[in-house]
C-alpha positions in Angstrom: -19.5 -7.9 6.6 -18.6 -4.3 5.4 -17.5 -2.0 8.5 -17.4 2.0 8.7 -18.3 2.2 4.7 -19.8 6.0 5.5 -16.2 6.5 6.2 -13.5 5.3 4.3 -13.2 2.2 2.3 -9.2 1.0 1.3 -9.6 -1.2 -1.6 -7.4 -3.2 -4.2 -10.1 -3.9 -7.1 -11.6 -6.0 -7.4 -10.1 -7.6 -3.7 -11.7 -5.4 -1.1 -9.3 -5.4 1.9 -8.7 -3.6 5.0 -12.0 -2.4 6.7 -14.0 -4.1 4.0 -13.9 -7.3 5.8 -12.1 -10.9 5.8 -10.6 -11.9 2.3 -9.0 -15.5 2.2 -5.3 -15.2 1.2 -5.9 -17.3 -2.2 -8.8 -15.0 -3.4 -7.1 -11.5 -2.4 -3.9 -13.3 -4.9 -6.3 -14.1 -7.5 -7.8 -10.9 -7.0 -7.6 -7.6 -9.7 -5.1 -4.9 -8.0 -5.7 -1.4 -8.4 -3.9 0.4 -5.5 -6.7 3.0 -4.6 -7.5 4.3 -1.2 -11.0 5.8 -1.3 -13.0 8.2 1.0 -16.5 9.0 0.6 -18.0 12.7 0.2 -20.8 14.2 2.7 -22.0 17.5 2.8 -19.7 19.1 4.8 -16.9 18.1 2.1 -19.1 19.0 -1.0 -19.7 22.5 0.4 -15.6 23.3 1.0 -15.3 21.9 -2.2 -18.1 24.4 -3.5 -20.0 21.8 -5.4 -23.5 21.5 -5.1 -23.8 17.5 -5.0 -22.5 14.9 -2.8 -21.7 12.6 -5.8 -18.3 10.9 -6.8 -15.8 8.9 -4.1 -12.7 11.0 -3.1 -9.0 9.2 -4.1 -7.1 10.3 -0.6 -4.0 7.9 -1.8 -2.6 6.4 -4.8 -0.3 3.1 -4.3 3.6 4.2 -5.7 3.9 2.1 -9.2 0.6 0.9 -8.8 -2.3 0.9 -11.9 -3.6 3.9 -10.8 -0.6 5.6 -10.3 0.3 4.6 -13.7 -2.9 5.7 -15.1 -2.6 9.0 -13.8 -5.1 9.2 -10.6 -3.9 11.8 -7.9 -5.1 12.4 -4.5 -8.2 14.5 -4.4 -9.5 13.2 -7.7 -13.4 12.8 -7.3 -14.5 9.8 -9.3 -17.6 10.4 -11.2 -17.6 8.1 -14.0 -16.2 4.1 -14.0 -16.6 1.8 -16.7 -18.7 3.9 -18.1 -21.7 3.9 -14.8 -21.7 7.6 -13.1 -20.8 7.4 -9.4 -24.1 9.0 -7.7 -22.9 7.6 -4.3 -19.7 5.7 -2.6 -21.5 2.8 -2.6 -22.3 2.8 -6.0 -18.7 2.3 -6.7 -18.0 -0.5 -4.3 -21.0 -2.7 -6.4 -19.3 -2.2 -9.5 -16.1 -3.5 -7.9 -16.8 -7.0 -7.6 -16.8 -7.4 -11.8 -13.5 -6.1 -12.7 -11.0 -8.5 -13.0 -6.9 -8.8 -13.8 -6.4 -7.2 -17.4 -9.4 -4.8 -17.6 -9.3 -1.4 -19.0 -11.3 0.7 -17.2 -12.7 4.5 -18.5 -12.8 6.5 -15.4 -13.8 10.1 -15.5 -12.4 12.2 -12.4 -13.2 15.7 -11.3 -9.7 17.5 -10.7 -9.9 21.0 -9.2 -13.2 22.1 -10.8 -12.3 20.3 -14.5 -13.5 16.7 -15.4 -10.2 14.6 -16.6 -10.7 11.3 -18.4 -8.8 8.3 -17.3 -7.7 4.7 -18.6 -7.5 2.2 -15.7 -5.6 -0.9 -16.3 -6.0 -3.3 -13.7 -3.1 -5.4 -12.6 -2.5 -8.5 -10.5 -1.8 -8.1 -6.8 1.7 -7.2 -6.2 3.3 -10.8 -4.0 4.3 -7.7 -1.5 0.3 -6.8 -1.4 -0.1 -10.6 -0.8 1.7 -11.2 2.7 -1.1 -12.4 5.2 0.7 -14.9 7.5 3.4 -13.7 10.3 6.7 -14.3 10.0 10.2 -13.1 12.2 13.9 -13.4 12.2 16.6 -12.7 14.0 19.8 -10.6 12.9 21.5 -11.3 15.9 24.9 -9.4 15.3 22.6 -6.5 14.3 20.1 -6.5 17.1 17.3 -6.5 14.6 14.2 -8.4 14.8 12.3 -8.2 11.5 8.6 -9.1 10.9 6.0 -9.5 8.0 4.2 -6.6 7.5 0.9 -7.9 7.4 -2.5 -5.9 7.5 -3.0 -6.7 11.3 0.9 -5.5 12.4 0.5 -2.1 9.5 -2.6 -1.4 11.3 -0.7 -2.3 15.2 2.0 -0.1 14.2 -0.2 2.5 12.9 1.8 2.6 9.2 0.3 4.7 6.2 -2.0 2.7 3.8 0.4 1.1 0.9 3.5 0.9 3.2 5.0 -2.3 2.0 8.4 -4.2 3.2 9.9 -5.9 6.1 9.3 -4.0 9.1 11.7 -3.9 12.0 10.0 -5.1 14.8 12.7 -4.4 17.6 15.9 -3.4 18.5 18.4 -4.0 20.7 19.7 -1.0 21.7 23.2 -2.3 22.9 24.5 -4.6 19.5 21.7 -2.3 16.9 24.4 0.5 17.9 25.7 2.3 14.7 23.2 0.4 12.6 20.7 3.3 11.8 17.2 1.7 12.1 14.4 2.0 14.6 11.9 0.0 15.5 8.5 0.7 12.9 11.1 1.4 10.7 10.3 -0.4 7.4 12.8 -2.1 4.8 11.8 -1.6 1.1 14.7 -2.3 -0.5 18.0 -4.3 0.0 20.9 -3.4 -2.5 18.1 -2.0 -5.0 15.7 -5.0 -5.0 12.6 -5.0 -3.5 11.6 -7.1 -0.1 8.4 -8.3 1.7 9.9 -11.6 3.8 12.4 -11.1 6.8 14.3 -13.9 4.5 14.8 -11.9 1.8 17.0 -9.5 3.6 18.8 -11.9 5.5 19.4 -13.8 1.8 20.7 -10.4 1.3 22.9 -10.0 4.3 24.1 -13.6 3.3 24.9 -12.8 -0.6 26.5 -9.7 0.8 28.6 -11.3 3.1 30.2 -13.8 1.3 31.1 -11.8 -2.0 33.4 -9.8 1.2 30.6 -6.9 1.3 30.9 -4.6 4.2 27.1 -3.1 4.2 24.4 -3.2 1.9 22.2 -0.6 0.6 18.8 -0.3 2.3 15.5 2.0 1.5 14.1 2.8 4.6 10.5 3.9 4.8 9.6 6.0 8.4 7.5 8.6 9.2 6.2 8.9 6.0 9.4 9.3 4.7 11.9 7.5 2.3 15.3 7.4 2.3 18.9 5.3 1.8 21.4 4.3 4.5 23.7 1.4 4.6 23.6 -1.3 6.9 26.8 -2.3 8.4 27.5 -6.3 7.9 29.2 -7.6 11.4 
């Protein structure tokens, strides 16, 4: 069931996702959320590291206003310590996952450049934008937009970062998208400062915005790794 483990795990606890196999939607919902991306540590990485042990898993991303990012965990932290257990081996850490559940606090002790950091974990419940599994499109037709679900299978197709979440735009048409400012993979966070994950939501948007006599709305555009605020012109 678990594929390329030795590698890199991606895991929401206690919902393992990603390349830790099939998850049906209702259990990842019901699942714990932490928003942790994890790598394990060989022997190549202990030695640049300088440490003489292969022990801990690696944090190489933290989810934006996730529990972990709220408890403090920054890339590069080496877990050695959770819920009290030391972490002799990546694996180790994925069996432990399984028992954590929505609510839990969770003592985690990180090594952070050469000086062990204690940590209170506080697991949530999975964000309803972690939650989108099924695909769904629309149209903006006087836009040229066609907007899709980002689900795991069209993150991984459009080769997004782990914890990209939104509406992505799927295509554009060149000739009416003119003057509209977004590319396809582009990906729609935020429509007037609330937060979206359904190609409905930003058409409800474009909707609300239109008949209150708006002329754009406010969007938060991730790409490229980057984040930033344009307006979309309402035709």
């Amino acid at each position: 069931m678990f594929r390329r483990i030795a590698i890199r795990m991606i895991f929401g606890f206690a919902a393992l996702v990603a390349t830790l196999g099939q998850l049906s939607a209702e259990a990842a919902a019901e699942a714990a959320f932490v928003g942790l991306q994890i790598q394990g540590i060989n022997a190549e990485v202990a030695a640049a590291l300088g440490l003489d042990r292969e022990d801990g898993a690696m944090v190489s991303n933290v989810a934006l206003d996730g529990p972990a990012n709220r408890a403090g965990f920054l890339r590069g932290d080496i877990i050695l310590s959770f819920a009290g257990k030391d972490i002799a081996r990546f694996q180790d850490l994925l069996a432990m996952v399984g028992g954590i559940e929505a609510g839990d606090a969770v003592d985690v002790v990180v090594l952070r450049a050469g000086r062990k950091v204690s940590l209170t974990l506080e697991t949530g419940k999975r964000p309803d934008a972690w939650r989108v599994s099924k695909d769904a499109f629309a149209e903006v037709g006087e836009l040229g937009l066609t907007l899709a679900t980002l689900t795991p299978k069209v993150r991984d197709a459009f080769e997004l970062p782990w914890g990209t979440v939104g509406v992505l735009v799927s295509l554009v048409d060149p000739e009416r998208a003119e003057g509209v400012g977004l590319q396809r993979s582009d990906v729609i966070v935020q429509v007037n400062q609330r937060n979206v994950w359904l190609p409905e939501h930003v058409l409800d948007a474009i909707t609300d915005a239109k008949s209150q006599g708006g002329k754009d709305v406010l969007l938060l555009v991730a790409a490229d790794g980057r984040y930033r605020f344009t307006l979309l012109p309402l035709r």
